[in-house]
OpenMM code with the backbone's topology and positions (N, CA, C; nanometers):
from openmm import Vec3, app, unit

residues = "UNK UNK UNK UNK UNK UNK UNK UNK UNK UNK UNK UNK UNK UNK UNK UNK UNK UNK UNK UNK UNK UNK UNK UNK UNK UNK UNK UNK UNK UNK UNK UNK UNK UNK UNK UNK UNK UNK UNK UNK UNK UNK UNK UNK UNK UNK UNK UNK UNK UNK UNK UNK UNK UNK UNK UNK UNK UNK UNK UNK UNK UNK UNK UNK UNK UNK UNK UNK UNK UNK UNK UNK UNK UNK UNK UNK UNK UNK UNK UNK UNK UNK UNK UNK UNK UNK UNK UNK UNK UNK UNK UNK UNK UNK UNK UNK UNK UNK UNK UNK UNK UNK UNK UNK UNK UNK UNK UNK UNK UNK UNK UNK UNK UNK UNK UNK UNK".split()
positions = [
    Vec3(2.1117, -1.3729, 1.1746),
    Vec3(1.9743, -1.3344, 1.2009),
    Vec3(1.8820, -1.4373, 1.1357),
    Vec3(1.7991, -1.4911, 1.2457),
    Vec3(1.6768, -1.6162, 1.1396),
    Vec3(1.5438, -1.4985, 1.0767),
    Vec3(1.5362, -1.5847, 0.9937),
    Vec3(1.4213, -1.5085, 0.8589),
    Vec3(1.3054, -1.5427, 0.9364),
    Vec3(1.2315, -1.4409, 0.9116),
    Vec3(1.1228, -1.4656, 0.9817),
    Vec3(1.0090, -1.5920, 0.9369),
    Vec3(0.9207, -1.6144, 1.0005),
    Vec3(0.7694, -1.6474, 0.9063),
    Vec3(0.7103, -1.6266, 0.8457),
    Vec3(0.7460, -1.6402, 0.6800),
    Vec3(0.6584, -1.5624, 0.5788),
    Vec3(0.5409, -1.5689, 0.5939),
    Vec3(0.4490, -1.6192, 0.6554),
    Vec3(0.3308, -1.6377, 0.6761),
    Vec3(0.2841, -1.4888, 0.7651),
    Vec3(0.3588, -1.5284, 0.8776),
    Vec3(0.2996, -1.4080, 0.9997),
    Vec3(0.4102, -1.2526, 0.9583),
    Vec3(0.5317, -1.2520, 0.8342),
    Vec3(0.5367, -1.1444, 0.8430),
    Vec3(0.4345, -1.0972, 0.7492),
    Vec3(0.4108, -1.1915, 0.6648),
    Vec3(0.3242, -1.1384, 0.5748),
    Vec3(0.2275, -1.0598, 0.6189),
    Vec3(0.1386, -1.1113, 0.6843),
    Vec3(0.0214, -1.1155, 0.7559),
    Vec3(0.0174, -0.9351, 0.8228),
    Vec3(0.1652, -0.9662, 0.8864),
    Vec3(0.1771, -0.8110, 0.9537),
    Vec3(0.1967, -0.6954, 0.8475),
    Vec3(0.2408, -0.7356, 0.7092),
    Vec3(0.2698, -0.6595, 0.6299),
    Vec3(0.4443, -0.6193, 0.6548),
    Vec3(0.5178, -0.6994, 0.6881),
    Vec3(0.6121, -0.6578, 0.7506),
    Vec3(0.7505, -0.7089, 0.6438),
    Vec3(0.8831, -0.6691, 0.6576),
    Vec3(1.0026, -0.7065, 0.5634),
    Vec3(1.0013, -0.8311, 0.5962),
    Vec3(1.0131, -0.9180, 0.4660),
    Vec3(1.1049, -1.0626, 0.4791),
    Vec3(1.1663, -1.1106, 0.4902),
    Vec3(1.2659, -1.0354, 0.5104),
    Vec3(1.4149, -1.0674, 0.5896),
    Vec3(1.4577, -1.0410, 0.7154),
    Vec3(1.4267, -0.9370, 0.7889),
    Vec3(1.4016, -0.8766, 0.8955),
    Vec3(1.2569, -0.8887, 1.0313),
    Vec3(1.1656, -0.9187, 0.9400),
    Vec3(1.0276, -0.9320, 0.9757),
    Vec3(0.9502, -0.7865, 1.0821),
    Vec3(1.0645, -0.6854, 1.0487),
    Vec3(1.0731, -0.5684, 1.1565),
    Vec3(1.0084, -0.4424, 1.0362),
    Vec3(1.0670, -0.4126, 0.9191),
    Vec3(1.0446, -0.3031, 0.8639),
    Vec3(0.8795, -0.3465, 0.7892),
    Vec3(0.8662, -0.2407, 0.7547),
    Vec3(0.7403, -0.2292, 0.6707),
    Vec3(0.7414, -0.2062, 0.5651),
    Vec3(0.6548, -0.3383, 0.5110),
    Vec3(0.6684, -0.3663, 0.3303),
    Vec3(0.6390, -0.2417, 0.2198),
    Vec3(0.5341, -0.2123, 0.2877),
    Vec3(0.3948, -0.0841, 0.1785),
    Vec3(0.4498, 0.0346, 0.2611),
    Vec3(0.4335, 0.1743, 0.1254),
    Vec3(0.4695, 0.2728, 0.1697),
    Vec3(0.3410, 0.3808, 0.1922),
    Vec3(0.2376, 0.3278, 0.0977),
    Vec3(0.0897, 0.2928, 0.1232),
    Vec3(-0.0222, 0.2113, 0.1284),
    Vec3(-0.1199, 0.2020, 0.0323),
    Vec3(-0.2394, 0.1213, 0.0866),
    Vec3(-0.1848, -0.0095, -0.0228),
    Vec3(-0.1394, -0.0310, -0.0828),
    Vec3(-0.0750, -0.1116, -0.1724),
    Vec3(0.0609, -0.0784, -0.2075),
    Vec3(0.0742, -0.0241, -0.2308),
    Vec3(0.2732, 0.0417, -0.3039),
    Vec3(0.3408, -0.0005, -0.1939),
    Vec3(0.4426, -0.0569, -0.2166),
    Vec3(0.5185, -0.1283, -0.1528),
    Vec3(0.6569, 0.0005, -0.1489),
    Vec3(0.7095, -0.0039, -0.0351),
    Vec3(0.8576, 0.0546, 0.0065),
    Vec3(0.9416, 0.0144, -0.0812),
    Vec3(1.0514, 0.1170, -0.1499),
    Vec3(1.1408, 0.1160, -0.2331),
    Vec3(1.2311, -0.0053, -0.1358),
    Vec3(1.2244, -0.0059, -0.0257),
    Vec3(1.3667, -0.1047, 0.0656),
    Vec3(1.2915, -0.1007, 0.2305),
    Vec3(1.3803, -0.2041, 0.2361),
    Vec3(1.2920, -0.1857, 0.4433),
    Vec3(1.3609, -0.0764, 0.4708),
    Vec3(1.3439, -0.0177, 0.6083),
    Vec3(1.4059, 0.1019, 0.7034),
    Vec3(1.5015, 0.0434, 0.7378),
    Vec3(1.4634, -0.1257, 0.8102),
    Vec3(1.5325, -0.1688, 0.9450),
    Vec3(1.6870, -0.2258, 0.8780),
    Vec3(1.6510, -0.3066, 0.7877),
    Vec3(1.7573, -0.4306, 0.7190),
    Vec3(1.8361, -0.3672, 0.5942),
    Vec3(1.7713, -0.2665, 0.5348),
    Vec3(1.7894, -0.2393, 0.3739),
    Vec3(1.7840, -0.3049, 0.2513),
    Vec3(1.6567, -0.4396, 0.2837),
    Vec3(1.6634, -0.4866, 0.1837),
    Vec3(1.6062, -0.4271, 0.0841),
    Vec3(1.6184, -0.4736, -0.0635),
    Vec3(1.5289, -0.3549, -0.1644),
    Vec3(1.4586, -0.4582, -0.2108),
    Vec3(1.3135, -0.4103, -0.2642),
    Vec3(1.2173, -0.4399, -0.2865),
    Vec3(1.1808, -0.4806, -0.4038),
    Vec3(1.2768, -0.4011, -0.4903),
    Vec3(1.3396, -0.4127, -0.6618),
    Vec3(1.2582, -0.5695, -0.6901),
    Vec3(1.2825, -0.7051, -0.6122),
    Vec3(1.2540, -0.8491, -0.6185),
    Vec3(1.1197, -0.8930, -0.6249),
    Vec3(0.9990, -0.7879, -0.6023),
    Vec3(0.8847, -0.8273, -0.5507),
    Vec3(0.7580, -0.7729, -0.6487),
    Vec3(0.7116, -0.8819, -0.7041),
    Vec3(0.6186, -0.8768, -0.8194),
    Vec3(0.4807, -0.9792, -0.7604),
    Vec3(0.3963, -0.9400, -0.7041),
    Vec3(0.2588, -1.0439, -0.6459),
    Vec3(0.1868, -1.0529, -0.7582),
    Vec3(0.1774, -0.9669, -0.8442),
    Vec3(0.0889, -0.9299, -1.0057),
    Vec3(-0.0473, -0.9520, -0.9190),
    Vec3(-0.1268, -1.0164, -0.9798),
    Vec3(-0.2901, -1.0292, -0.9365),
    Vec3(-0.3021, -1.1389, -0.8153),
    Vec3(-0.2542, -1.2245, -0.7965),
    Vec3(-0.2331, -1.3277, -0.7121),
    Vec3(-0.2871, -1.2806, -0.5769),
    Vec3(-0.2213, -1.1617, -0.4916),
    Vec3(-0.3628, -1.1245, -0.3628),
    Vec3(-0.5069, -1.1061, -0.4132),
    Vec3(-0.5229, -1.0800, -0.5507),
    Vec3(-0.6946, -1.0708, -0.5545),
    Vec3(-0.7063, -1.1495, -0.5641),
    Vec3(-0.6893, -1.2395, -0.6129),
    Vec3(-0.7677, -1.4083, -0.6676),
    Vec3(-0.7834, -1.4262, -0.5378),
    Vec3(-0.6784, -1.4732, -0.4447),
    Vec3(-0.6955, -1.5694, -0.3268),
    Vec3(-0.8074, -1.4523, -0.2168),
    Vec3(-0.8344, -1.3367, -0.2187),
    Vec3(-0.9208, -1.2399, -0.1571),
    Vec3(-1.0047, -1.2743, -0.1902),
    Vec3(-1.0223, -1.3060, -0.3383),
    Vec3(-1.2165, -1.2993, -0.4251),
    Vec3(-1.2607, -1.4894, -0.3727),
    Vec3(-1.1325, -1.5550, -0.3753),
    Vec3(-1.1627, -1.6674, -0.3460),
    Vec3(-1.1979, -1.7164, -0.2128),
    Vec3(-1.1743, -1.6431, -0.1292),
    Vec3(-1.2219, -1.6381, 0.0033),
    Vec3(-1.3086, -1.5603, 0.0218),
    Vec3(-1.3123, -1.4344, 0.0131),
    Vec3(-1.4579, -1.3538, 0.0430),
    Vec3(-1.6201, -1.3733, -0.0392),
    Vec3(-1.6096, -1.4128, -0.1411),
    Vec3(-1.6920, -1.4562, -0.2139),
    Vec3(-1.7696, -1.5810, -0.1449),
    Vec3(-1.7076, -1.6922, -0.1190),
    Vec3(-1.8196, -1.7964, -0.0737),
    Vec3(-1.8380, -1.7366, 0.0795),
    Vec3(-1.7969, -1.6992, 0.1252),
    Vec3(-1.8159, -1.6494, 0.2991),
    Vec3(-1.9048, -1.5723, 0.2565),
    Vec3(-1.9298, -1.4418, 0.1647),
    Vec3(-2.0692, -1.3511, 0.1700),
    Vec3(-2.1707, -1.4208, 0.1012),
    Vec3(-2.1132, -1.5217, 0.0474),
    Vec3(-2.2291, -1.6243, -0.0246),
    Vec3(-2.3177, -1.7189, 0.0892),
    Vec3(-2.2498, -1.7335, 0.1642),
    Vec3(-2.2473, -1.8013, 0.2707),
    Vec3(-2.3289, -1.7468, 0.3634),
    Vec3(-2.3056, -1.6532, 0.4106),
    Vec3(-2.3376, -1.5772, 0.5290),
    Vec3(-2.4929, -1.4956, 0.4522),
    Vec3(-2.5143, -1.4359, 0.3289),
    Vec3(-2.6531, -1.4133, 0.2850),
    Vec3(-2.6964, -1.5192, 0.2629),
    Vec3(-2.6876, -1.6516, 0.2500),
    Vec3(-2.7911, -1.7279, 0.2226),
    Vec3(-2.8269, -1.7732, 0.3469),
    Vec3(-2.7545, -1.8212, 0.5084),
    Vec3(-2.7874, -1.7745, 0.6248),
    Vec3(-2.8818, -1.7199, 0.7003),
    Vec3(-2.8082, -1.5942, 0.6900),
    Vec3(-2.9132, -1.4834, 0.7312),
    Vec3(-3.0852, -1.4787, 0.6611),
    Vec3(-3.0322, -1.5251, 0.4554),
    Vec3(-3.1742, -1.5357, 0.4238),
    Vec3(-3.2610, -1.6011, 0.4603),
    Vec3(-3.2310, -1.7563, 0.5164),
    Vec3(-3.2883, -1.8393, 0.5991),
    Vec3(-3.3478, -1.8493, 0.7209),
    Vec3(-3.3281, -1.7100, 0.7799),
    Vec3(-3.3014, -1.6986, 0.9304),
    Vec3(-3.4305, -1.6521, 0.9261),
    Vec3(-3.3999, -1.4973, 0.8255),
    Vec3(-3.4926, -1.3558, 0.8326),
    Vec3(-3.5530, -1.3076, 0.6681),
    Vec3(-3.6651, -1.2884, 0.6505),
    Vec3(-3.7019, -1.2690, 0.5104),
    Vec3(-3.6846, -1.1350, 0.4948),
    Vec3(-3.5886, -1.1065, 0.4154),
    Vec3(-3.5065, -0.9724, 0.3617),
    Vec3(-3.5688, -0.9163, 0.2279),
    Vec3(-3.6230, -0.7810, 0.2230),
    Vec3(-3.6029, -0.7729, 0.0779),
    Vec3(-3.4679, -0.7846, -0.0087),
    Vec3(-3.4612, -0.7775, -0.1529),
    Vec3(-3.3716, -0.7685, -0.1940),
    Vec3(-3.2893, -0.7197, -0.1848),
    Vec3(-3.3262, -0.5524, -0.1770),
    Vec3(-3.2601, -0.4403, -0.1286),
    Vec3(-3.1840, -0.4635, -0.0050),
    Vec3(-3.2190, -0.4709, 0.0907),
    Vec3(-3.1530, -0.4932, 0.2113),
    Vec3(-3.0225, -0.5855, 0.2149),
    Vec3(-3.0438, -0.7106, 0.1041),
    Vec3(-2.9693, -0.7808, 0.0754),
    Vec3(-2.8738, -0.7105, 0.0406),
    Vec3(-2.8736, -0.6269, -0.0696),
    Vec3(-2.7657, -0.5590, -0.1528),
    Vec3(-2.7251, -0.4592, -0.0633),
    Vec3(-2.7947, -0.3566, 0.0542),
    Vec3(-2.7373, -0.2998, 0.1866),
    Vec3(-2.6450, -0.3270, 0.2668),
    Vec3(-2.6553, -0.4841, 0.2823),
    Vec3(-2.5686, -0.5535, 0.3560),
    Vec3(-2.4665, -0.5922, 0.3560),
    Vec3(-2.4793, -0.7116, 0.1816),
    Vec3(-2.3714, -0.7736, 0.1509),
    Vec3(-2.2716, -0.7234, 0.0469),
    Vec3(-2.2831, -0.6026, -0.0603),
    Vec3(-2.1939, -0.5308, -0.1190),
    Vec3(-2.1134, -0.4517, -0.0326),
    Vec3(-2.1553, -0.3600, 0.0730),
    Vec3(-2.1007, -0.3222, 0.1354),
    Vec3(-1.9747, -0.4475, 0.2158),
    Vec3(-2.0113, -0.5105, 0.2656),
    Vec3(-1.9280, -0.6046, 0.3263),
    Vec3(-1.8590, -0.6852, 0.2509),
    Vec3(-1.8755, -0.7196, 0.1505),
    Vec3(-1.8046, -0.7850, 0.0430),
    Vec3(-1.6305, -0.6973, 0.0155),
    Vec3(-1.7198, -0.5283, -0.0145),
    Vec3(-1.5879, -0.4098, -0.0184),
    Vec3(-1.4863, -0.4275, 0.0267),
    Vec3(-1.5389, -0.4361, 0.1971),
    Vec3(-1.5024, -0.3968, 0.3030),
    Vec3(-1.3837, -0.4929, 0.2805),
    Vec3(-1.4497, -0.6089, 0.3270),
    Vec3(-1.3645, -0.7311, 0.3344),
    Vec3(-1.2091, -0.7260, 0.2360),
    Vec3(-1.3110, -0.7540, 0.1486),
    Vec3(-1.1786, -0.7545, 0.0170),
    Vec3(-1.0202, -0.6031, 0.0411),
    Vec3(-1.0957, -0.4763, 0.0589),
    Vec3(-1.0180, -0.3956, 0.0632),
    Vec3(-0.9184, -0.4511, 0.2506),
    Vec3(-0.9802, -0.5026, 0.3090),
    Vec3(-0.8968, -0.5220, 0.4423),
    Vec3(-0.8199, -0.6675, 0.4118),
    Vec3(-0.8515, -0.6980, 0.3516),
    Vec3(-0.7538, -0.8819, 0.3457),
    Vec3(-0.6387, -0.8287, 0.2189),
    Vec3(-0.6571, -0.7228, 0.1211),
    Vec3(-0.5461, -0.7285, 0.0167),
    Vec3(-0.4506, -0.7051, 0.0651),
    Vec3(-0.4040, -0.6226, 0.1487),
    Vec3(-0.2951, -0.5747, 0.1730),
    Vec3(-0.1957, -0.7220, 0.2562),
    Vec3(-0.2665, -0.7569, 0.3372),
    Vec3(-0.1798, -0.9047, 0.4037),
    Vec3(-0.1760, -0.9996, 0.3259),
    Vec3(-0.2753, -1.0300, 0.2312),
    Vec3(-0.2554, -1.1207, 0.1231),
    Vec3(-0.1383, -1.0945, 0.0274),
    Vec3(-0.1447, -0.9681, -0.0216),
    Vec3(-0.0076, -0.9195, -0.0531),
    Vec3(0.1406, -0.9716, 0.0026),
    Vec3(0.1278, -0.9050, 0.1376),
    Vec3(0.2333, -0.9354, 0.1988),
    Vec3(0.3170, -1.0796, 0.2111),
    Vec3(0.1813, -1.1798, 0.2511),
    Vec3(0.2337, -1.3198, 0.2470),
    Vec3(0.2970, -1.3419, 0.1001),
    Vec3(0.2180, -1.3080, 0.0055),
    Vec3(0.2860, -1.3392, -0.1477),
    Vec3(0.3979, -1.2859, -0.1239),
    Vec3(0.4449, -1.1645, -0.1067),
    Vec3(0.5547, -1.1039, -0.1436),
    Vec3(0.6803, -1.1485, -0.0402),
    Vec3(0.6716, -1.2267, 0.0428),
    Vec3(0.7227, -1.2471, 0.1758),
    Vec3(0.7525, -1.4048, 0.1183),
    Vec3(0.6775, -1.4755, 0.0589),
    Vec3(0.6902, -1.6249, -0.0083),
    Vec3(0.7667, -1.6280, -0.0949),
    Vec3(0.7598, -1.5568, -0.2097),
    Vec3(0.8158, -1.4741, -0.2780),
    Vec3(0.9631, -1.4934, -0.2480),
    Vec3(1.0574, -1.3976, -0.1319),
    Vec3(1.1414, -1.3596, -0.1066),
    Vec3(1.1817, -1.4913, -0.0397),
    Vec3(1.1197, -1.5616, 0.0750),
    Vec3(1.1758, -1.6572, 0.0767),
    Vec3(1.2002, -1.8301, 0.0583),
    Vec3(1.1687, -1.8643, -0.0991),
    Vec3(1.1370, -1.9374, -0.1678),
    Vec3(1.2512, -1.8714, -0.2944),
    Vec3(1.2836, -1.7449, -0.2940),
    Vec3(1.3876, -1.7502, -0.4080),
    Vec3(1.3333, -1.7334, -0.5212),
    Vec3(1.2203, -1.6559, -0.5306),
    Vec3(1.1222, -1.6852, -0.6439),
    Vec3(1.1801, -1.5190, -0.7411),
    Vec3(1.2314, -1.5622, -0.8292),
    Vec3(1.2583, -1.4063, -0.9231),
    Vec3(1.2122, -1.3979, -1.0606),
    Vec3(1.1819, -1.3306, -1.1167),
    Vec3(1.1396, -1.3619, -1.2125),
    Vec3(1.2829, -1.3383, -1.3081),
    Vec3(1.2435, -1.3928, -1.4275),
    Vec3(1.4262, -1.3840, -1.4869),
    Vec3(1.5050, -1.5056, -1.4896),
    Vec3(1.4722, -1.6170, -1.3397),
    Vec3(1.5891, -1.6648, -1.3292),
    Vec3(1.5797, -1.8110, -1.4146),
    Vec3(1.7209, -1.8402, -1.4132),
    Vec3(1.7169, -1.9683, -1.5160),
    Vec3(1.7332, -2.0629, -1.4409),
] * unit.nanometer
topology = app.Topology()
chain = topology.addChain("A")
for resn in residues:
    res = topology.addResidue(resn, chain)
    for name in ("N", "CA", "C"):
        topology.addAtom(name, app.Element.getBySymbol(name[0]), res)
């Protein structure tokens, strides 16, 4: 069986060996093992690494996109903070979980364990 694309299983949130089962058993917590393959999950430590690369991407894009819009249209402040906290949330809470995945999927196939000598 070829290993999938850690990239695109990541992405799907999907097993790294299989690229079929599903990593998370919820919105973050990852599955004790896939369904499909039985691999176990026991191997998979992302620690903070999906937030950084989330804050590092969503951050200049809402930085980006309000200074934009401020240019466009004269906003109060408020409106500002209407707009772009909300979407900042948003963002961040919808990119962790695939950001996750790719880590944990790189992770697995790169051989990466912690422990090893």
């Amino acid at each position: 069986m070829d290993q999938p694309n850690p990239i695109i299983a990541g992405l799907k949130c999907r097993c790294p060996r299989c690229g079929r089962g599903k990593l998370f058993a919820g919105y973050l917590a990852l599955a004790p093992s896939c369904a499909v393959c039985g691999l176990d999950y026991a191997f998979a430590d992302s620690g903070d690494g999906p937030a950084v690369f989330v804050i590092f991407l969503v951050a200049p894009l809402i930085i980006i996109l309000a200074l934009v819009v401020g240019s466009i249209w004269t906003l109060q402040p408020w409106v500002h903070l209407l707009l772009w906290l909300p979407a900042t949330v948003i963002l961040s809470l919808v990119l962790l979980p695939p950001f996750k995945g790719v880590l944990i999927d790189l992770q697995y196939s790169n051989d990466a364990r912690e422990g090893r000598q």
